[in-house]
C-alpha positions in Angstrom: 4.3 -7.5 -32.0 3.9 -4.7 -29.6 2.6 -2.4 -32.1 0.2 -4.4 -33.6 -1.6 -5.0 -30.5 -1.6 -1.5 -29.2 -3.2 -0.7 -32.8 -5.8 -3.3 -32.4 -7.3 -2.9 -29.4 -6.7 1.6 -30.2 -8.7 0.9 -33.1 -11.4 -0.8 -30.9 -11.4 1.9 -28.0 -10.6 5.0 -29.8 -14.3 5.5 -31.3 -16.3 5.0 -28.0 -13.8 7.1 -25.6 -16.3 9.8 -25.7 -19.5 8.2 -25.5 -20.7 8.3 -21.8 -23.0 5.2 -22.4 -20.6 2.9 -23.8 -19.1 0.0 -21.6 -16.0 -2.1 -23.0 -14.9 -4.8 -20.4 -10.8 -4.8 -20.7 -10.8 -8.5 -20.0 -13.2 -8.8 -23.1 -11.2 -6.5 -25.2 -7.7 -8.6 -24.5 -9.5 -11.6 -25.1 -10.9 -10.2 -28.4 -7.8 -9.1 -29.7 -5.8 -12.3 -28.5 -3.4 -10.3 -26.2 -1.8 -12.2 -23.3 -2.4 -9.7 -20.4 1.0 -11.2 -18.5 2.3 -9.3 -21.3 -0.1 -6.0 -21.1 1.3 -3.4 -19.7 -2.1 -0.7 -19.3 -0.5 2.2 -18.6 2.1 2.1 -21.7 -0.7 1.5 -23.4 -3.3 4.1 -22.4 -0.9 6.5 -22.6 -0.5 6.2 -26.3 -4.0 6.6 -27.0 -5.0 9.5 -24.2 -2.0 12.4 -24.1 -2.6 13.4 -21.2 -2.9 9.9 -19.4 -1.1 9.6 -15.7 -2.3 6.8 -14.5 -5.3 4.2 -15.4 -7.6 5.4 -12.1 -7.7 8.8 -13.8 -9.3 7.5 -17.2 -11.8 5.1 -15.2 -12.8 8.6 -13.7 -13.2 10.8 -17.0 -14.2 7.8 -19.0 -16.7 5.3 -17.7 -16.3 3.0 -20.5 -13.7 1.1 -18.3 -15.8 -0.9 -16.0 -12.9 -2.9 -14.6 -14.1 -3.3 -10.5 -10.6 -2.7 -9.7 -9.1 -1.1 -6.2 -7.9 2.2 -6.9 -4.4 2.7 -4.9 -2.3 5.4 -5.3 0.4 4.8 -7.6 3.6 5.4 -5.0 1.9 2.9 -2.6 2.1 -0.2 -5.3 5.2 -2.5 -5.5 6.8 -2.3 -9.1 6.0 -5.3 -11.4 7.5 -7.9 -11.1 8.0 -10.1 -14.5 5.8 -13.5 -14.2 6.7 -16.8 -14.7 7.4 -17.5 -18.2 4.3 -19.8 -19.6 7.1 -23.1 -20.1 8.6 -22.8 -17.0 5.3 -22.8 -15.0 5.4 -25.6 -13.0 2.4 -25.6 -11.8 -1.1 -23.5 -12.0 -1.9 -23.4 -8.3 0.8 -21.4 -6.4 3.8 -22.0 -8.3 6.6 -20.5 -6.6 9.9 -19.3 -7.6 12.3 -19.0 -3.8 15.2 -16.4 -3.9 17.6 -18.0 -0.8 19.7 -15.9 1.4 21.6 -16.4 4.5 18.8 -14.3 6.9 16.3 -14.1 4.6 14.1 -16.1 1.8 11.9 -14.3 -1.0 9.2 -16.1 -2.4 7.1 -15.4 -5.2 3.3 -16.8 -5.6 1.7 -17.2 -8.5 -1.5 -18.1 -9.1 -3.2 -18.8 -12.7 -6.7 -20.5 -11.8 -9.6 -20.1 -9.4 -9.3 -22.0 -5.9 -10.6 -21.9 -2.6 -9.3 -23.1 1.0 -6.0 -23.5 0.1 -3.7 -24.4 3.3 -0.5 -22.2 4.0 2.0 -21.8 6.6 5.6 -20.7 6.8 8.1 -22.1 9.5 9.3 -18.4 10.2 8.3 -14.8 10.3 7.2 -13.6 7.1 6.0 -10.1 5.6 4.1 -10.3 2.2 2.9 -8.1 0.0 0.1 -8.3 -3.1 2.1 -7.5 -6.5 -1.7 -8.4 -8.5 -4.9 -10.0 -8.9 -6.7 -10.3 -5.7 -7.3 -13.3 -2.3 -9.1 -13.8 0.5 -7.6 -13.9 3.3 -8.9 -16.5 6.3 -6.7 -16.2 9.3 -6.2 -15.7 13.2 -9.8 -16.7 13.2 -10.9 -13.2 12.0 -13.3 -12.7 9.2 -12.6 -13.4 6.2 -11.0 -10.4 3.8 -9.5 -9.1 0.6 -6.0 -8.8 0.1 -5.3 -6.6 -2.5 -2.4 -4.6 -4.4 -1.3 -1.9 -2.3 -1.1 -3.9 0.8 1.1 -5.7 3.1 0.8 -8.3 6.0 3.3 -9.7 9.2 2.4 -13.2 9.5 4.3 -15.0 12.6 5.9 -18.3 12.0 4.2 -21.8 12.1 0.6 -19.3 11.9 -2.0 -21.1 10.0 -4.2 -19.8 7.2 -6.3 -20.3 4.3 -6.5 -18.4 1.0 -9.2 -17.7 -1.8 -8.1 -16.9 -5.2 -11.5 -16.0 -6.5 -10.4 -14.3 -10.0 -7.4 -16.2 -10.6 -6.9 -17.3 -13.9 -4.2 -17.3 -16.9 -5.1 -14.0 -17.8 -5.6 -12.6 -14.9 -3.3 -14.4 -12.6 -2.3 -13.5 -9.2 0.9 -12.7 -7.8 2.2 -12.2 -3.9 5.6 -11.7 -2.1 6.8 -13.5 0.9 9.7 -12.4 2.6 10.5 -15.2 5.5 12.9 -13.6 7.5 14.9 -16.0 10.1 14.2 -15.4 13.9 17.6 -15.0 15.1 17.6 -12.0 12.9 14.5 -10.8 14.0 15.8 -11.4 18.0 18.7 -9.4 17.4 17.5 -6.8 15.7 14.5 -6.1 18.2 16.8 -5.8 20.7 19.2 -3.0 18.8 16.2 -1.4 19.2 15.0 -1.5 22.4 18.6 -1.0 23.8 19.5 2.4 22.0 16.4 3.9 20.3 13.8 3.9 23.5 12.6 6.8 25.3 13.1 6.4 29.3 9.2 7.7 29.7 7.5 5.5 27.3 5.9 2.5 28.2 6.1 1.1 24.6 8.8 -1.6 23.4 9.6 -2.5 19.8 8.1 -5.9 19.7 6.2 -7.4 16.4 2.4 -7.0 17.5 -0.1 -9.5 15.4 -3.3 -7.6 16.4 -2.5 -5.3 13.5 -1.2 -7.4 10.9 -2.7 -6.1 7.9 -2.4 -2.3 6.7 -1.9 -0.3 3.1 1.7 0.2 2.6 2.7 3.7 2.5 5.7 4.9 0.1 8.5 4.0 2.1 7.4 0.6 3.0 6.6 0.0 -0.8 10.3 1.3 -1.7 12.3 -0.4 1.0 9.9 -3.4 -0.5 10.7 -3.0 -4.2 14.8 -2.6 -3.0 14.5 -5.8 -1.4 13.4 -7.4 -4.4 15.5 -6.3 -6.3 18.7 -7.0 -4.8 17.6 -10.7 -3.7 16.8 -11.2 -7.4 20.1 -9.5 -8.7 23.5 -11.4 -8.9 25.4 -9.0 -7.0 27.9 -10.7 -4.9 27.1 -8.3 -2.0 23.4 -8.6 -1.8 23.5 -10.3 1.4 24.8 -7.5 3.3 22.9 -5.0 1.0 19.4 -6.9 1.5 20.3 -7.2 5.5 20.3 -3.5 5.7 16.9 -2.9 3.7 15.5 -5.3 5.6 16.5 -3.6 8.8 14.5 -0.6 7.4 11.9 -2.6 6.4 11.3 -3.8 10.3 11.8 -0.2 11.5 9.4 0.8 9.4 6.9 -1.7 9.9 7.0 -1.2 13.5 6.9 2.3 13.7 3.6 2.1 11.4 2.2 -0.7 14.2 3.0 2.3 16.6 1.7 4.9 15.2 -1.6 3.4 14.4 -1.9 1.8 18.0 -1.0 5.2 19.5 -3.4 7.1 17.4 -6.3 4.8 18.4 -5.6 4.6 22.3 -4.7 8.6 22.2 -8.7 9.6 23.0 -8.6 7.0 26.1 -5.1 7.4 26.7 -4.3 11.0 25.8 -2.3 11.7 29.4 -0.7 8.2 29.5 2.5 8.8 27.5 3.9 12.0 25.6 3.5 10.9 22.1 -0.5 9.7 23.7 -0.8 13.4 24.5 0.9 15.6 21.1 -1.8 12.7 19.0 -4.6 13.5 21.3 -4.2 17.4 20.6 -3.6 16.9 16.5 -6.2 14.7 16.2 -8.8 17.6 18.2 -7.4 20.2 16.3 -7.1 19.0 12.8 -10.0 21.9 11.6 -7.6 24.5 12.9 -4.1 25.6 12.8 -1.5 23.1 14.7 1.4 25.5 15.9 4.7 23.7 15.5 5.8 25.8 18.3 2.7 24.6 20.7 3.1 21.2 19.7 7.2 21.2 21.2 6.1 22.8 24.6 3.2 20.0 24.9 6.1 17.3 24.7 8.2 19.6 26.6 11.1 19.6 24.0 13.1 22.5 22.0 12.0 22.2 18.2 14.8 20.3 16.9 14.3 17.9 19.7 10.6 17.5 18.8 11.4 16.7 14.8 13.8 14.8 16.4 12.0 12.7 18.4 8.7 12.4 16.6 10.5 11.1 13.6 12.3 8.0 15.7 8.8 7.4 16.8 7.0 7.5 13.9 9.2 7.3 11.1 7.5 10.7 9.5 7.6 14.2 11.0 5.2 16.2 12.6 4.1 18.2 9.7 3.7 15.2 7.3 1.5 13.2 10.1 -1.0 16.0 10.2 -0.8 16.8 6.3 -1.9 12.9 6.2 -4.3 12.8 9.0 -6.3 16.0 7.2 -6.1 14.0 4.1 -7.5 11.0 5.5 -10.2 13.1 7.4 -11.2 15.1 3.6 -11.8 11.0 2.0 -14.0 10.7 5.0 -16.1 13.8 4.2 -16.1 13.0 0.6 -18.0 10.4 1.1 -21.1 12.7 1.5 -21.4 14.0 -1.5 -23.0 17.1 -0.5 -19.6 19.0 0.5 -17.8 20.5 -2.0 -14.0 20.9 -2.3 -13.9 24.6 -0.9 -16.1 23.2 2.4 -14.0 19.7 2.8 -10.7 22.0 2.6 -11.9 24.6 5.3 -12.8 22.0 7.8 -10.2 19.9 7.2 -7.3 23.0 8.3 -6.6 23.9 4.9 -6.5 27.9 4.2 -6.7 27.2 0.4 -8.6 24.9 -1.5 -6.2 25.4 -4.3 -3.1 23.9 -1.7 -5.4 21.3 -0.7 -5.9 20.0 -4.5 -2.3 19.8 -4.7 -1.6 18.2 -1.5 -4.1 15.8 -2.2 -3.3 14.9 -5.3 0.5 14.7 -4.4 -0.3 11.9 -1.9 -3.3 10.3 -3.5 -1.2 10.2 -6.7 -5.6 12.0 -8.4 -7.0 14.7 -7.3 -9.8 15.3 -4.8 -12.4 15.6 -7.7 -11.2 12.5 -9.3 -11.3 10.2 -6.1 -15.3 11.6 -5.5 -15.7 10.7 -9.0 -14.4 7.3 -8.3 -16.5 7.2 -5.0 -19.7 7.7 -6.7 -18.9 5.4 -9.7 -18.5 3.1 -6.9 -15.3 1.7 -7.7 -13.7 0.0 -4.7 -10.7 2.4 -2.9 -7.9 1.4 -0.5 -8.1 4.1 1.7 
């Protein structure tokens, strides 16, 4: 069955791949050739018919046939599928829900397969979700309303009201989220493992859940520790409570320390002299077009250099070099933007020596490469950056 579908619609696509002017709608094209997309798996697919395919952003770059209006994440920073609800044990269109119990924790999965608005949601404890597919619309903590999209997480505390949009919902498009309600006791006592052996004497900071940033792109270790928990809540191994109680550990740590590090790098430019990792963000952050000496960095936070990896890694759960490799990178999407720069000026003021290294680096995080993602920028097709 597989093959006949993949011949179908590779009998459809092959003739326009090189016409610049053609535009085949993929929704149109499964429809056509009467292929259920919870069963479509686009980048086996592509890859049969382009050799050198890596992933699907690359093709909507080179070939602008694809029109699809998709985000573009990086490939790392998505969860792994997850298999759908087969179509006869559905029980329901609107968020049907399959619930994985365990003795700290509960994994839900939502499904959606039909268009709805203002639907009313709230869990009775702590929860962290994350978008598998599709696409909502997120109305809560009386914010504006926004899109919640694969690639991305969110800490919702308990009893916290919301509403959801699922504005491209349908049965072959459906949409699919994890929630991970994780029981308070557990939180409690984890919180304060932490604050009783992993906080420095001259910080001010705690390890407390914070809600005023609730909302944030995973990164790869988040989307791993993620995937691990899924997998071993929806295994039958005898163990998995003790196995899931440890990734979920991580997944807090890691969680928090992203909350940190984002709250410190915003507050460094008013805050610079207020703590010591304040004042080593404050100097990376004004120095990210020159060289950052390792060395510099260590006497700033008065610590030897082991110390410094040390200690900058508890913090921020990455270490020094890879929070400056990422901040450059973050500051070259910015320039790209303007689409007068070219590579060899966004790499020079971004601290890269060599454009060369910074096309690799770039596309080892971003999963394309710089040219590609401009590409993307001035098709206009919508990033998670």
């Amino acid at each position: 069955m597989k093959l006949k579908w993949h011949h179908r619609l590779t009998t459809i696509i092959r003739p326009h791949l090189y016409d610049n002017a053609a535009v085949i709608p993929l929704k149109l094209l499964l429809i056509s050739t009467k292929i259920d997309i919870i069963s479509f798996n686009i980048v086996s697919f592509f890859s049969t018919i382009v050799p050198d395919f890596y992933y699907l952003k690359e093709l909507i770059a080179i070939y602008p046939i694809f029109h699809l209006n998709l985000p573009i994440v990086p490939k790392k920073h998505l969860l792994d599928n997850v298999p759908l609800t087969q179509q006869h044990q559905l029980e329901r269109l609107l968020e049907n829900r399959r619930v994985f119990n365990l003795k700290n924790c509960e994994l839900n999965i939502y499904e959606n397969y039909q268009e709805a608005s203002q639907i009313p949601i709230s869990f009775n404890d702590f929860v962290i979700t994350s978008m598998v597919r599709g696409k909502k619309v997120m109305h809560i903590f009386d914010d504006s309303p926004f899109d919640y999209l694969p690639g991305e997480t969110m800490i919702i505390p308990a009893q916290q009201a919301m509403k959801i949009d699922f504005p491209t919902s349908s049965q072959l498009n459906p949409t699919q989220c994890l929630a991970l309600a994780i029981d308070r006791k557990y939180i409690k006592d984890t919180l304060e493992f932490l604050n009783r052996y992993y906080q420095e004497y001259d910080e001010a900071y705690s390890w407390e859940l914070r809600f005023n940033q609730y909302h944030f792109p995973n990164d790869p270790e988040i989307a791993e520790t993620v995937n691990k928990i899924v997998r071993i809540c929806t295994s039958g191994d005898l163990s998995k409570n003790i196995l899931v109680d440890l990734s979920m550990k991580e997944l807090l740590i890691r969680l928090l320390q992203t909350q940190k590090l984002s709250q410190y790098a915003c507050t460094s430019k008013e805050q610079g002299n207020h703590t010591r990792l304040h004042f080593v963000l404050k100097y990376i952050h004004d120095n990210l077009s020159e060289k950052i000496s390792i060395e510099l960095l260590c006497k700033k936070a008065y610590l030897g250099r082991n110390q410094f990896f040390k200690w900058f890694k508890e913090q921020c759960g990455i270490s020094p070099v890879e929070y400056i490799t990422l901040e450059r990178i973050k500051m070259a999407k910015k320039l790209m933007s303007d689409m007068r720069y070219d590579m060899r000026t966004i790499s020079n003021a971004c601290g890269f020596s060599d454009v060369n290294y910074f096309i690799r680096v770039f596309k080892k995080i971003e999963g394309i490469t710089p040219s590609t993602y401009q590409s993307l920028l001035r098709l206009g097709q919508p990033l998670i950056i």
